[in-house]
C-alpha positions in Angstrom: 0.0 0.0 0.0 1.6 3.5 -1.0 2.1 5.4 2.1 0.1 8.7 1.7 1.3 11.9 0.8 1.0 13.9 4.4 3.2 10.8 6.0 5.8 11.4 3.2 5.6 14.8 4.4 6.4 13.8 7.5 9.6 12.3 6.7 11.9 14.9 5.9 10.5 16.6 3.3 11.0 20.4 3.0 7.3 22.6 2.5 7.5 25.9 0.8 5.5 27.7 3.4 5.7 26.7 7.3 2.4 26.6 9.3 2.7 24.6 11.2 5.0 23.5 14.4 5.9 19.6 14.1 3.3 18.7 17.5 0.6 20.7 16.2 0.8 18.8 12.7 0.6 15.5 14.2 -2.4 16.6 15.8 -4.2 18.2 12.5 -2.9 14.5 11.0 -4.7 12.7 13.9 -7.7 14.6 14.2 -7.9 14.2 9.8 -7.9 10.6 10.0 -10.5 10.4 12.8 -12.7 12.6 10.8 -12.0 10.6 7.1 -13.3 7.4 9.7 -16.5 8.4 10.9 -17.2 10.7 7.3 -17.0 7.4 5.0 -18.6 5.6 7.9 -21.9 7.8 7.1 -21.4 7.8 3.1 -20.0 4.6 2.3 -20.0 1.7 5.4 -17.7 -0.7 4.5 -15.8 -3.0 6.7 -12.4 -2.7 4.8 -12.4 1.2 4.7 -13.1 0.7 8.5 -10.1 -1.5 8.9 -8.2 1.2 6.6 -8.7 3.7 8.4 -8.1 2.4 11.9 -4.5 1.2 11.2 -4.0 4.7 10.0 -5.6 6.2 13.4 -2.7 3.8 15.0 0.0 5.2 12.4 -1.1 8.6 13.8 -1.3 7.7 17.4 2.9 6.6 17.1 3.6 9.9 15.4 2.0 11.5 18.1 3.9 9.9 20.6 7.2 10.8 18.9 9.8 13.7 19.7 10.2 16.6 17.9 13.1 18.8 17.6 11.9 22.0 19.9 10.7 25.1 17.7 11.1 23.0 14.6 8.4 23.8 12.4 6.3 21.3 9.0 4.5 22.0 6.7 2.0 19.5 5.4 1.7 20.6 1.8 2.9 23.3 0.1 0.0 26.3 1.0 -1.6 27.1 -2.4 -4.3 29.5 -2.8 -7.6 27.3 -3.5 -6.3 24.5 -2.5 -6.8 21.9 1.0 -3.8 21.5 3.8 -5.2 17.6 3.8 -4.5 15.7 0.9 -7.6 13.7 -0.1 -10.3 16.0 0.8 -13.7 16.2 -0.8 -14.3 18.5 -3.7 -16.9 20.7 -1.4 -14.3 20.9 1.2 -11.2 22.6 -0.6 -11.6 25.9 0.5 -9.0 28.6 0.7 -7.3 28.2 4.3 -4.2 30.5 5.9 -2.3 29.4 8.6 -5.0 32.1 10.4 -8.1 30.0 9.1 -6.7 26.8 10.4 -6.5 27.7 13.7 -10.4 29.3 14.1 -11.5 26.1 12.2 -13.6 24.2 14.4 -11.2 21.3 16.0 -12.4 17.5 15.7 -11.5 16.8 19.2 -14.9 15.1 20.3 -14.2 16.1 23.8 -13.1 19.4 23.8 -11.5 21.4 26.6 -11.8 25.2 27.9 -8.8 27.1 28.5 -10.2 30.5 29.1 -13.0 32.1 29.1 -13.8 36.2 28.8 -16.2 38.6 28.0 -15.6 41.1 24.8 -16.8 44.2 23.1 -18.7 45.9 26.5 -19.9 42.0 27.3 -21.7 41.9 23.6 -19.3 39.0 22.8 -17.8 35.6 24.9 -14.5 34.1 23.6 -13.5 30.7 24.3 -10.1 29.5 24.0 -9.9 26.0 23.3 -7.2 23.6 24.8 -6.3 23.1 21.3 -5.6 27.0 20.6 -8.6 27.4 18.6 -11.1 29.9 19.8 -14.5 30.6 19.4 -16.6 33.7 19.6 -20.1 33.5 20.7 -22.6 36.9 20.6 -24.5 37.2 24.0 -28.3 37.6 22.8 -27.4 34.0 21.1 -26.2 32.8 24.0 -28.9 34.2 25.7 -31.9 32.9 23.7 -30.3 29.6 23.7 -30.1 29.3 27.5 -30.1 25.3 28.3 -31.5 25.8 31.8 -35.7 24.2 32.7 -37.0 27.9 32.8 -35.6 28.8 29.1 -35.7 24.8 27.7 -37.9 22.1 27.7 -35.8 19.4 27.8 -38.5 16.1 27.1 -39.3 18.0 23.6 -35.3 19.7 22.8 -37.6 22.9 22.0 -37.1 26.6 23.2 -39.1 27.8 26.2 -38.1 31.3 26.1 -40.8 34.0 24.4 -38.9 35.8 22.1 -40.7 39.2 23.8 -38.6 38.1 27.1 -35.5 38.6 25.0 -32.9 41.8 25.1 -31.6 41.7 21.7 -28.9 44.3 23.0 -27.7 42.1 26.6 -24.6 41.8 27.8 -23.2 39.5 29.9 -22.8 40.8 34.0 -20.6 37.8 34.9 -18.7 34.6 32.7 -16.7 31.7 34.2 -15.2 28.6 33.6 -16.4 25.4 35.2 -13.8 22.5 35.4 -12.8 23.1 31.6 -16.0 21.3 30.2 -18.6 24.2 31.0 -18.8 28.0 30.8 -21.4 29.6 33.4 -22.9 33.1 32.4 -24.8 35.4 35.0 -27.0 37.9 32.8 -27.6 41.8 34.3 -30.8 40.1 35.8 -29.2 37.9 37.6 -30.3 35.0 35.5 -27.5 32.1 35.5 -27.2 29.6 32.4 -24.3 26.8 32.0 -23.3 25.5 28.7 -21.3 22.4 28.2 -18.1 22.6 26.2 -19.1 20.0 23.8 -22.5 21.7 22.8 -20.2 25.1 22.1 -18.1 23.4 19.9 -20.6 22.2 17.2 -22.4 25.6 17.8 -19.1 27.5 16.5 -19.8 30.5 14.0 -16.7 29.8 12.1 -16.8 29.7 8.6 -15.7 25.8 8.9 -17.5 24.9 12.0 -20.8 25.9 10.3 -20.1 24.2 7.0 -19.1 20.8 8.9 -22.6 21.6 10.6 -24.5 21.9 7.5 -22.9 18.4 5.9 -23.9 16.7 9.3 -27.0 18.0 9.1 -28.1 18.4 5.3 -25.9 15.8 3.9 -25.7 18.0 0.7 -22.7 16.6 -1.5 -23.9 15.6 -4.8 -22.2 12.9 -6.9 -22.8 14.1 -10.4 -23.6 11.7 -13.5 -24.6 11.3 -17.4 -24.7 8.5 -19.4 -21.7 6.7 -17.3 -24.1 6.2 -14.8 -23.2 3.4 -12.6 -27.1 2.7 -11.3 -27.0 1.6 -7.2 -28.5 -1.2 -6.8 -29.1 -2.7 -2.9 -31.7 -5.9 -2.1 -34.9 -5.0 -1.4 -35.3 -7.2 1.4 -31.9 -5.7 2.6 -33.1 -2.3 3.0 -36.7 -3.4 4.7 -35.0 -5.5 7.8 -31.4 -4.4 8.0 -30.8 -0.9 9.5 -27.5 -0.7 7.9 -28.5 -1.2 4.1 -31.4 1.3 4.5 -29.2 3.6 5.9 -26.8 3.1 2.7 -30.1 3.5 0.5 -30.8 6.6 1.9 -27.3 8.0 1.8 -26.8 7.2 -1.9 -29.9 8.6 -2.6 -29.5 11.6 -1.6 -26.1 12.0 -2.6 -26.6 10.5 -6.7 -30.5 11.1 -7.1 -31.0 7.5 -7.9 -31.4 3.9 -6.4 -32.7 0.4 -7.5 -34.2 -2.2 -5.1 -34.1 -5.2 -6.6 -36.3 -8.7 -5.5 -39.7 -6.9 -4.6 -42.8 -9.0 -4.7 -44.4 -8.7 -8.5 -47.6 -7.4 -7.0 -49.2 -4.4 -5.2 -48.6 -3.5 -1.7 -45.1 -3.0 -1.6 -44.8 0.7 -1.9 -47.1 0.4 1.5 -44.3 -1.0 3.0 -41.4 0.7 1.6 -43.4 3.7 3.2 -43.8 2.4 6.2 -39.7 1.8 6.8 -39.4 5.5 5.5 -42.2 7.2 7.9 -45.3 7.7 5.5 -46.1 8.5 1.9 -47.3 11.2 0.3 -51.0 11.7 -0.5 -51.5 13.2 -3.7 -54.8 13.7 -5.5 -53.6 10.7 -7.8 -54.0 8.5 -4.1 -51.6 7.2 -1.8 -50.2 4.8 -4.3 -51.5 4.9 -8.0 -51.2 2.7 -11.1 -48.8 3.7 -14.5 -50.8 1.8 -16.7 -52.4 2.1 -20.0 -56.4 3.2 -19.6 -59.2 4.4 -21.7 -59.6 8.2 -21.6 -56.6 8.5 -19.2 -56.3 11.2 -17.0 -52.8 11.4 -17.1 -50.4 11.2 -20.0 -48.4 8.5 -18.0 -51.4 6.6 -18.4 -50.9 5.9 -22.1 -48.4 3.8 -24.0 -47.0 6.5 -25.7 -43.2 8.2 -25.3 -42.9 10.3 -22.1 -40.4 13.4 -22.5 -38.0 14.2 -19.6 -40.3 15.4 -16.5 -40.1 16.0 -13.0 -43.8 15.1 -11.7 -46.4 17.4 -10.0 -44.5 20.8 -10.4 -48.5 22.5 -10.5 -48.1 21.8 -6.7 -46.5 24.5 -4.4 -44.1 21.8 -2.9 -43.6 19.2 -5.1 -43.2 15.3 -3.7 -39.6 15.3 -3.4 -38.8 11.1 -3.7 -40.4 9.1 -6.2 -40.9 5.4 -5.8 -41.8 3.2 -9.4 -42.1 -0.6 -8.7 -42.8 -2.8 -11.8 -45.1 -5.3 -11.2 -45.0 -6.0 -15.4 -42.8 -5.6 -18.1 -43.8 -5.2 -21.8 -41.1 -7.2 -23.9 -41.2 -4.3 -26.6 -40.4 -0.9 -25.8 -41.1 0.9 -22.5 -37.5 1.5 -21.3 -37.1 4.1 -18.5 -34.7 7.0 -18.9 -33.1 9.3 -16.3 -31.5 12.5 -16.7 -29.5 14.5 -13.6 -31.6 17.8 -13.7 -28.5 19.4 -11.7 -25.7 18.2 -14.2 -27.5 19.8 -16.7 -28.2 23.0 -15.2 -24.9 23.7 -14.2 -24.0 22.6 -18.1 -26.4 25.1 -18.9 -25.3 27.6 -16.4 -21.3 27.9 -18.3 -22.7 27.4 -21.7 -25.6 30.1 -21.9 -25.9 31.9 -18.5 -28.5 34.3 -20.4 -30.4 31.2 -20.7 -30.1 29.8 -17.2 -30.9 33.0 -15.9 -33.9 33.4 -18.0 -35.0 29.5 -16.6 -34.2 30.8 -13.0 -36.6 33.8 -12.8 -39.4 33.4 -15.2 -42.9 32.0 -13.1 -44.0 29.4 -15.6 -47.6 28.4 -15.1 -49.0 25.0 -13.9 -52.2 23.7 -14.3 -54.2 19.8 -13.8 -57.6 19.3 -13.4 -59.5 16.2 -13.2 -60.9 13.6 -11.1 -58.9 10.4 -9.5 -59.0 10.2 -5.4 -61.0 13.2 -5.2 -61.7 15.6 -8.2 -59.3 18.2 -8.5 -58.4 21.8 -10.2 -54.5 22.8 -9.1 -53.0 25.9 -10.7 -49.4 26.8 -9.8 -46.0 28.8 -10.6 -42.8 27.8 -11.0 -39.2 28.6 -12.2 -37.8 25.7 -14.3 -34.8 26.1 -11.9 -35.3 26.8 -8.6 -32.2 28.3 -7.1 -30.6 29.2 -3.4 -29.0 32.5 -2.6 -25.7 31.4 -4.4 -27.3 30.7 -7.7 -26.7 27.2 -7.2 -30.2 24.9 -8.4 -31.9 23.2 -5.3 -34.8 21.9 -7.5 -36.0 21.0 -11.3 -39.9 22.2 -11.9 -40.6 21.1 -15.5 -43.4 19.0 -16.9 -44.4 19.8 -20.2 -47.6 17.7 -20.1 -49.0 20.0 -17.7 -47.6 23.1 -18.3 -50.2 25.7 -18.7 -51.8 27.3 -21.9 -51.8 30.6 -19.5 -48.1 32.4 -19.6 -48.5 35.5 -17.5 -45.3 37.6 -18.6 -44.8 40.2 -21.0 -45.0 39.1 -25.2 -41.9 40.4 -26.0 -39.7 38.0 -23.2 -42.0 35.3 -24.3 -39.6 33.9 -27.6 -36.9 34.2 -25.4 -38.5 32.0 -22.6 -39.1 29.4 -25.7 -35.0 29.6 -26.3 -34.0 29.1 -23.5 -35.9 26.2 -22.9 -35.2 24.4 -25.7 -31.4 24.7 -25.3 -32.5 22.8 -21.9 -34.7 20.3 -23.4 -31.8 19.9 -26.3 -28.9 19.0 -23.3 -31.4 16.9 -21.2 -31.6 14.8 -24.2 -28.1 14.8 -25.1 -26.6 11.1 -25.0 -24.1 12.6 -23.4 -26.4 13.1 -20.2 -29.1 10.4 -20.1 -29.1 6.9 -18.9 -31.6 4.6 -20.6 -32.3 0.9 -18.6 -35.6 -1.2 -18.4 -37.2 -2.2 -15.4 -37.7 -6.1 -14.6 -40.8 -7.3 -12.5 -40.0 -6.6 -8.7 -37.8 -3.9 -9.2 -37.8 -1.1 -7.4 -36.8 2.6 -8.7 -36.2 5.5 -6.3 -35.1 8.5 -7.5 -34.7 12.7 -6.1 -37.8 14.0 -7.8 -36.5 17.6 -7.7 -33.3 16.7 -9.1 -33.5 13.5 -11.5 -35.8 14.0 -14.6 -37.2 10.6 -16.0 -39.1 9.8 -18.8 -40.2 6.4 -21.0 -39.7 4.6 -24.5 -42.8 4.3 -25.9 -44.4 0.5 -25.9 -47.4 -1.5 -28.2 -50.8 -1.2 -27.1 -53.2 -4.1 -26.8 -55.9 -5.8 -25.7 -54.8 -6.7 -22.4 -52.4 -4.5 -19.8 -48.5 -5.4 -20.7 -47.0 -3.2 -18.7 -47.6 -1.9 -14.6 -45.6 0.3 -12.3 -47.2 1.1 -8.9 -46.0 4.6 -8.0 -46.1 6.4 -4.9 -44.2 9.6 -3.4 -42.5 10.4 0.2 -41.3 14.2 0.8 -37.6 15.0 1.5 -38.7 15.8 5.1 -39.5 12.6 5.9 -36.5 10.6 4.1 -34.0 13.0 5.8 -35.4 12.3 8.9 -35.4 8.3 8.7 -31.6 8.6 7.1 -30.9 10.8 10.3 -32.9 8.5 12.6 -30.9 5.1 10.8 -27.7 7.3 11.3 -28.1 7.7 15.0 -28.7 3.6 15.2 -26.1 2.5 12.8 -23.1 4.5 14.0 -24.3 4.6 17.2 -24.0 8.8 17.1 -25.8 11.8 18.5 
């Protein structure tokens, strides 16, 4: 096994820019390896990457343990603007970080320690110097509204008993201490006392890196992008309904590349039920719990033909679109009637570098939404939508396009109306592009899950006949309540708060 670059490093090897003293580097080192552990424990459980990564946590331990010539400083790569100190570090984690940054990052150290504690700016702020230098600096009305004590926090529920009217958005702090290195205690002008725990500061850090690490452990939002190459997931069916760790892994992937097969369902109705009821609950549309993709007389819905579906993501004419998919085949026509799969994000950011005009346009025009008809209940839904829904970076967060049902009614000026049209079709052309869709058929008892707000999918067109040759049983399940199954299985499998 080649020895890794930071150990190399180690060994002698001169660095253009010190940082670092020798101790200190062994610690980053340490604390990098702990953290590579338990992050591919969460994305990708595996026993050999376990066993990997615990003989380097004992390479690190020995480093540790070694002498270092006194005031001799290391470097562990070469500091280059835009680029990691840590070798091997995800593509959403390279960010640019001075020898400054590295030392307000927010440490790994699962049990952190206090080595002082003080009031700043006229008692607006508390620092907290950490035993590993670090520091963190908290603002007092946070503090304050976040008090952990049974007055301000109701403990049995984790929820906030404090009225915000109670609050002084301008306090200070009249007193701040530190408790045995594992707790601060704050008395407020009113003589109020709270105690926070060391631990609970840490992950509360407003660093730049302490709140991104929060974010990934909370949101779980890298994305593994994909065209044609796709490599589909596939995990057991039976695997993810009785084995904590395989539905954990389900969720995981899904979230992270849009796109999962179960394989090994039953060939018959029902199973969605239960896949819903490992999850939390599905969605109830006004299509029903669960409905059928089947060819019918005077269908109601286009997917209830045997015609060619174009690349959609389904129900955009509602204000929050299901955010999971679930297609189970119960039959498979033998001609025709392949699925295909598109990732809606690729594409926009293709889009984005090749014709920003044209993802702008897609990002701010209100596109209108209508369906109206009768299936669990009768129905008449109207809605608006961008094509690409966007965050405050620009960055797309979800896909609303459906050309079945998108409205007759375009409510914006005549003149941006062509343009609309050209940007969309430069879309439509990319989403179609060989280069960026994935094309497989479905075999009775599989299973398809996919991001509905990110992966577009759409069917081959299949013979009609006298007799049904082809069922999917379909049901949806909002984001809210996958996240909070995958965070639920997280908790169990790595045995984690």
């Amino acid at each position: 096994m080649k020895i890794p670059r930071i150990f190399e490093d180690l060994a002698g090897k001169e660095g253009t820019c010190y940082l670092l003293t020798s101790v200190e580097l062994l610690s980053v080192i340490f604390n990098c390896v702990v953290k590579l552990e338990g992050a591919r424990r969460r994305h990708f459980p595996g026993d050999d990457f376990i066993e990997e990564a615990k003989m380097w946590r004992a390479v690190a331990s020995v480093l540790l343990r070694a002498k270092v010539p006194g005031g001799r400083a290391c470097c562990l790569l070469p500091a280059q603007k835009g680029r990691s100190l840590v070798a091997g570090t995800t593509r959403h984690r390279r960010r640019d970080i001075a020898a400054g940054g590295l030392r307000a990052a927010r440490p790994l150290s699962m049990n952190p320690g206090i080595q002082k504690v003080e009031a700043l700016d006229a008692g607006h702020f508390v620092r907290v110097e950490w035993e590993d230098g670090s520091e963190s600096r908290y603002p007092c009305v946070w503090l304050r509204d976040n008090c952990q004590c049974p007055h301000c926090f109701l403990r049995s529920a984790r929820a906030r008993r404090l009225v915000f009217e109670d609050l002084d958005v301008n306090i200070v702090v009249k007193e701040v201490a530190l408790a045995d290195r594992k707790k601060i205690s704050i008395t407020w002008p009113d003589e109020h006392a709270s105690e926070y725990e060391a631990e609970w500061l840490k992950k509360r850090c407003f660093s730049e890196e302490a709140r991104a690490e929060m974010r990934e452990d909370l949101f779980l939002p890298e994305r593994q992008y994909w065209g044609s190459d796709l490599q589909l997931p596939k995990i057991p069916f039976e695997e993810v309904m009785y084995n904590d760790e395989s539905a954990y892994k389900w969720l995981c992937t899904l979230k992270k590349v849009g796109i999962v097969l179960l394989t090994g369902a039953a060939a018959r109705q029902g199973e969605l039920v239960k896949l819903g009821h490992r999850i939390g609950f599905l969605r109830l549309t006004f299509y029903g719990p669960t409905w059928q993709v089947q060819d019918k007389a005077d269908a109601n819905n286009v997917a209830y033909t045997t015609g060619k579906l174009c690349f959609h993501t389904d129900y955009p004419v509602l204000q929050h679109p299901p955010g999971v998919q679930l297609l189970h085949c119960i039959k498979q026509t033998a001609a025709g009637g392949e699925s295909e799969v598109v990732d809606g994000f690729n594409v926009s950011n293709k889009l984005k570098k090749q014709n920003p005009q044209a993802y702008q346009i897609l990002s701010s025009t209100a596109v209108d939404y209508t369906d109206v008809g009768v299936d669990y209940c009768d129905f008449a839904v109207q809605n608006k939508q961008r094509i690409i829904d966007v965050d405050s970076r620009g960055q797309a967060v979800r896909i609303n396009y459906n050309n079945a049902t998108r409205d007759t009614v375009f409510d914006i000026p005549a003149e941006k109306v062509r343009p609309f049209y050209a940007a969309l079709k430069e879309f439509n052309d990319l989403l179609n592009s060989t280069e960026h869709k994935f094309t497989y058929k479905l075999e009775p008892g599989d299973i398809v899950t996919f991001d509905n707000w990110r992966v577009l999918h759409g069917r081959q067109s299949y013979p009609s006949g006298s007799e049904v040759t082809r069922h999917l049983e379909g049901a949806y399940a909002d984001w809210d309540v996958v996240m909070s199954r995958l965070r639920l299985l997280r908790k169990r499998v790595l045995n984690r708060d």
